[in-house]
Structure formats: C-alpha cells, structure tokens
Legacy VTK file of the C-alpha trace (Angstrom):
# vtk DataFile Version 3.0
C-alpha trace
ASCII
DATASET POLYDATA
POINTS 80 float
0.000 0.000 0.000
2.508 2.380 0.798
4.089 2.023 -2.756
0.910 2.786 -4.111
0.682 5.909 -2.434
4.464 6.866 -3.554
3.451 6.026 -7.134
0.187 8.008 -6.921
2.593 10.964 -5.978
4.768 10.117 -8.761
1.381 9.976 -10.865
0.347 13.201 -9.603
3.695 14.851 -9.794
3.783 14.614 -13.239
-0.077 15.764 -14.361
-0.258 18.264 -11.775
1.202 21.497 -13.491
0.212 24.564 -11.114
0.119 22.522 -7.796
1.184 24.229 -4.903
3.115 21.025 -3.786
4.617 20.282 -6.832
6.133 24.189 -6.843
7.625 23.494 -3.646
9.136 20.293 -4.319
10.261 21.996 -7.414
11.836 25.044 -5.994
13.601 22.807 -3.673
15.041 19.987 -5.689
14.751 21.779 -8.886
13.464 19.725 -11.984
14.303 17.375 -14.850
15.003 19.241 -18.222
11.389 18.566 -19.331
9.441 18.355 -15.965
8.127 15.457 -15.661
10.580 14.563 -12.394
12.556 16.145 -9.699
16.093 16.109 -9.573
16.985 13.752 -6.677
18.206 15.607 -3.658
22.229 16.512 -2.927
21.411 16.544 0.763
21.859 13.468 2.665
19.553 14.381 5.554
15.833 15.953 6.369
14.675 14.447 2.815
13.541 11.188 3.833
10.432 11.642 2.174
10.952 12.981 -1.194
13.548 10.630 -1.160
11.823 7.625 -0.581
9.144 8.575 -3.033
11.661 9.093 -6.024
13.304 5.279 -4.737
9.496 4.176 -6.608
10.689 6.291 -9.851
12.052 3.673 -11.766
9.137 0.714 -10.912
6.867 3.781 -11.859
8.402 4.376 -15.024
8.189 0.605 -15.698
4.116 1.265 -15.382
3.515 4.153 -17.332
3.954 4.793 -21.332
3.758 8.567 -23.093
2.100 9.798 -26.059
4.506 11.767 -27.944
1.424 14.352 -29.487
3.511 17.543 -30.817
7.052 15.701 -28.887
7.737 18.676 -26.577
8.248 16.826 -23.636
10.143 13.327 -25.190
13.786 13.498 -26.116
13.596 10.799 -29.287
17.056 9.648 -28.570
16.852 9.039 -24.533
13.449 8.494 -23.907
12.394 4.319 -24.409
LINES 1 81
80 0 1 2 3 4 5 6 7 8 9 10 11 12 13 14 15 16 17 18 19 20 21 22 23 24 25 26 27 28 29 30 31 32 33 34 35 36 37 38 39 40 41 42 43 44 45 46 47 48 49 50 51 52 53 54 55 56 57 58 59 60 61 62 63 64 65 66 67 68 69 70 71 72 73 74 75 76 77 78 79
C-alpha cells in the first residue's frame, strides 16, 4: 500500500502542473530538463520523504507509457 501511495505521488507529480506542492518540491530539488521529475536531492539528511518517493521512480516508469502528441516533452534519442 505504501508504494501505491508513492506512485500516486509520482502519478500526480507529473499531471499536476500549477500545484502548490509540486512548486515546492520543485523550488527545492529543482526539476528534470522537461518536468516530468525532480532532480533527486544533494542533501543526505531531512529528505527522507521525497527521497523515498523518487526510490518508486524507476518501478513507476516501468508502469507508465507517453504519447509523444507535438514531442515537446520526449527526447527521441533518450526516452524508451
């Protein structure tokens, strides 16, 4: 269960454009070149839970596929 609730974070970290969360998380860890993740933290203390939340990212990634639509948000080189 508590997966689930990391990955419905995960979920909701990427949909959720003008969350006030998300802009805190954002202005804190600072973001992936086209915003779909956080940059994992450089601090090794007092981010236990962001932390263990982006420790789901790769079993969440393994769960979810993208539609490319107009490709501003998919490198077509990196991206799977």
């Amino acid at each position: 269960m508590n997966e689930a609730l990391k990955t419905t974070r995960l979920w909701r970290f990427a949909k959720e454009d003008n969350a006030m969360w998300k802009n805190v998380i954002k202005a804190k860890y600072g973001i992936d070149a086209l915003g779909w993740w956080s940059k994992m933290s450089s601090y090794s203390h007092r981010v236990s839970f962001w932390k263990s939340i982006l420790a789901c990212l790769e079993h969440f990634k393994s769960l979810v596929y993208f539609e490319v639509k107009d490709g501003s948000r998919v490198l077509f080189w990196h991206d799977v």
